[in-house]
C-alpha positions as CSV (number, residue, x, y, z in Angstrom):
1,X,-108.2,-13.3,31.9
2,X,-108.5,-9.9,33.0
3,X,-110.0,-8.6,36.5
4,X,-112.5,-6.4,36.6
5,X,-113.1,-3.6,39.0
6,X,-116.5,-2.5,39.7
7,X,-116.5,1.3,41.8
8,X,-119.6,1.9,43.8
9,X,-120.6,5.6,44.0
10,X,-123.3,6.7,46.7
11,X,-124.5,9.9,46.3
12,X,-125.1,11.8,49.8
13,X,-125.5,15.4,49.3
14,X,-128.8,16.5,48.5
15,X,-129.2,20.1,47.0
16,X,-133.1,19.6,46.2
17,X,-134.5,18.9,49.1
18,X,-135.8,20.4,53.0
19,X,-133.6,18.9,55.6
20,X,-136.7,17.0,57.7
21,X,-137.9,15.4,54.1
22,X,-134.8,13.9,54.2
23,X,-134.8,12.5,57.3
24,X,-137.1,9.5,56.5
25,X,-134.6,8.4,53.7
26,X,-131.3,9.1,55.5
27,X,-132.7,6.3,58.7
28,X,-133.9,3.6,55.6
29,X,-131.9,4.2,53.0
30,X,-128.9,6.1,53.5
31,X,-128.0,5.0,57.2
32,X,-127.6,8.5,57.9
33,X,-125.2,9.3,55.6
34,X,-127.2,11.8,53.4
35,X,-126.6,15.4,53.9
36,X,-129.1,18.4,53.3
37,X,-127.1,20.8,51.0
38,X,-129.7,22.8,49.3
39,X,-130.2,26.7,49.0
40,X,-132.2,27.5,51.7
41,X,-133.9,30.0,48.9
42,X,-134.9,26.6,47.3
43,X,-135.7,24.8,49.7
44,X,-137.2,26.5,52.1
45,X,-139.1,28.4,49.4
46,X,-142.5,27.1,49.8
47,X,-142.4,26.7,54.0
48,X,-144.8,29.6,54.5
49,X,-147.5,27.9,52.3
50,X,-150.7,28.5,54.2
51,X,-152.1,24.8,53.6
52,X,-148.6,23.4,55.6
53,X,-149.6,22.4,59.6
54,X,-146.1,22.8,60.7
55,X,-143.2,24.8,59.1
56,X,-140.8,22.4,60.7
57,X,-141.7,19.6,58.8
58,X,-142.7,20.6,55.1
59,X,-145.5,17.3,54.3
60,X,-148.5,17.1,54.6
61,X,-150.2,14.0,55.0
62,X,-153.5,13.2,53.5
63,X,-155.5,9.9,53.6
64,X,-158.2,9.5,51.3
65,X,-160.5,6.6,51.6
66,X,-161.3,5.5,48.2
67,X,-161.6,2.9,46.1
68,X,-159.3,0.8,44.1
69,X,-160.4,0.4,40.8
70,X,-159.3,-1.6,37.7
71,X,-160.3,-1.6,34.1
72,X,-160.9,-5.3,33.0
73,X,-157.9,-7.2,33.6
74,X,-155.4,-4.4,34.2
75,X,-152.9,-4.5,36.7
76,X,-153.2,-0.7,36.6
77,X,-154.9,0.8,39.8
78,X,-156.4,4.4,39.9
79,X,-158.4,5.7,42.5
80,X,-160.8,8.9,41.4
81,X,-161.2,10.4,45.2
82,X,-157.5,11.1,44.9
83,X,-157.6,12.3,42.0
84,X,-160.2,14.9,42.6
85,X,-158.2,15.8,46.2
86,X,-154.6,16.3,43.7
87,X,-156.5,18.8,41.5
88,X,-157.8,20.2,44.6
89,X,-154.3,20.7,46.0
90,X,-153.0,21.9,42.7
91,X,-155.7,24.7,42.3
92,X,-155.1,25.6,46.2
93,X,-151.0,25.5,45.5
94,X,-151.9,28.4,42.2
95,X,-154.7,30.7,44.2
96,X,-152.6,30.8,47.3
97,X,-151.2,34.5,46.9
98,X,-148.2,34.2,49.3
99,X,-146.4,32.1,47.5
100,X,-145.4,32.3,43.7
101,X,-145.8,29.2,42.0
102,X,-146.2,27.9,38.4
103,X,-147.8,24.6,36.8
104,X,-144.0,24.0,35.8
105,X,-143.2,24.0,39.6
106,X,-145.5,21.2,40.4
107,X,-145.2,17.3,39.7
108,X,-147.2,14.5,40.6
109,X,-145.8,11.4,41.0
110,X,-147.9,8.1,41.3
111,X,-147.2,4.1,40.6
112,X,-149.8,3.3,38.5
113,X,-150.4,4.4,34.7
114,X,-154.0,4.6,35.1
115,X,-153.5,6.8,37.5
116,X,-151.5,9.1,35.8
117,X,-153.9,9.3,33.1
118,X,-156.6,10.2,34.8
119,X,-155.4,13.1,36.7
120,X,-153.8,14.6,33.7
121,X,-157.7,14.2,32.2
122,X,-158.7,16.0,35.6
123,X,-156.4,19.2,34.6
124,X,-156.7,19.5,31.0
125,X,-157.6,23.5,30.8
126,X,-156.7,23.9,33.9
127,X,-153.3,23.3,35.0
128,X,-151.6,21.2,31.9
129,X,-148.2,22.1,32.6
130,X,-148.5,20.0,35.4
131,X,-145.9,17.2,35.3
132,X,-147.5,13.8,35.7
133,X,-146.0,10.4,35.8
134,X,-144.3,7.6,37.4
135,X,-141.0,7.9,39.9
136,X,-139.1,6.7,36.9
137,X,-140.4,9.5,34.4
138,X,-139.3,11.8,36.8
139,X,-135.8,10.5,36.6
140,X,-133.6,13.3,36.7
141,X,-135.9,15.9,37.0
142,X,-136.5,18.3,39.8
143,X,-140.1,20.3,40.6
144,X,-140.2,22.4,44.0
145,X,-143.6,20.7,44.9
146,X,-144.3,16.7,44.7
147,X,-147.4,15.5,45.5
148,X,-147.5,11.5,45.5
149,X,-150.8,9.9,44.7
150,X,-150.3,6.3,46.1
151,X,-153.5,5.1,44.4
152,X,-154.5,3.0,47.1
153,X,-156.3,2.9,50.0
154,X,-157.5,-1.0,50.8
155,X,-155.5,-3.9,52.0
156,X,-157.7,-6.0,49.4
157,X,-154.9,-6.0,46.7
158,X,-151.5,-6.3,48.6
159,X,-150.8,-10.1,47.7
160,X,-151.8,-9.6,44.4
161,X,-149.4,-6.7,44.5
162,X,-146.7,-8.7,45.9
163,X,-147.3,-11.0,43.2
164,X,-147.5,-8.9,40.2
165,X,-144.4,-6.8,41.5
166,X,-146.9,-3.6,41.3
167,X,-146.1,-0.3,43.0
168,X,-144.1,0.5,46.1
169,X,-145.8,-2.5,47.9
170,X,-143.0,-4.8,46.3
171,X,-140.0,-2.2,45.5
172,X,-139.3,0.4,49.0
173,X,-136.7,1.6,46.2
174,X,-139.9,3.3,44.3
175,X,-140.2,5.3,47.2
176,X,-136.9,6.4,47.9
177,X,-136.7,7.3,44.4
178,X,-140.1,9.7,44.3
179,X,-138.9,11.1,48.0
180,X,-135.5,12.3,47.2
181,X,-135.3,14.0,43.8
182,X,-137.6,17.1,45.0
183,X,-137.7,19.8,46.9
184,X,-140.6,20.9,49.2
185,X,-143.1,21.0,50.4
186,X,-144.9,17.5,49.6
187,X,-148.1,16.4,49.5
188,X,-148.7,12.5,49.9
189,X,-152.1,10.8,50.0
């Protein structure tokens, strides 16, 4: 019988993304192995956006208290306050007149299918080039702004989470995977 030899590659160099976005990852993920390699054309491109509160660290940081909703028996969450504050965002990201940015340029990433439908419901006509979908249709792909709708805001659900393997309450890999295929800024609710 043969032996087989399995290689291991680890990717470290990130060209996508600002160097303190990648700071979170490299401490949980990467024990500070990963490297910021990106034009700083790229990504630095979007650091003099006027809705940013610090150009040092490219995120911003929104909570919305809403409410978890289901349909039926669903596992599916969505949440319609943050869905209304992402097409907020998205109309403040194309009226901003400093920076240059096209639907094309944006992407939404979020757990939860219902989710997903819903805010691309909320901008049909108005922004539907607007990439929307889960870390895993993203796969790949790069936008230069990422807003993450996490869906939820109670603590209600977490065990049924945990049981039902849903969203980045049972996977921390789901998260790494949203936070380091992009570039900047982010917005995560």
């Amino acid at each position: 019988m043969r032996a087989t030899s399995h290689r291991i590659v680890k990717l470290v160099q990130n060209f996508r993304s600002h160097p303190a976005i990648l700071d979170f990852p490299n401490e949980r993920f990467y024990g500070q192995e990963l490297q910021a390699c990106g034009d700083k054309k790229v990504t630095y491109a979007y650091v003099g956006y006027s809705q940013l509160p610090s150009e040092k660290f490219p995120v911003i940081f929104h909570a919305v208290q809403g409410k978890d909703d289901r349909e039926a028996s669903s596992p599916s969450f969505f949440n319609i306050d943050e869905v209304t504050i992402v097409k907020k965002y998205i109309q403040k990201l194309r009226d901003d007149r400093k920076i240059r940015i096209s639907d094309g340029d944006i992407g939404v990433i979020t757990p939860y299918h219902a989710q997903c439908l819903r805010i691309r419901k909320a901008l049909l006509n108005i922004a539907d080039s607007v990439k929307v979908g889960s870390v895993e249709e993203f796969q790949g792909q790069e936008r230069r702004v990422i807003i993450i709708s996490t869906v939820r805001s109670s603590e209600d659900f977490v065990e049924y989470d945990l049981r039902h393997t849903l969203g980045f309450v049972a996977n921390p890999r789901r998260l790494n995977g949203g936070i380091r295929f992009y570039t900047s800024p982010r917005v995560l609710f």
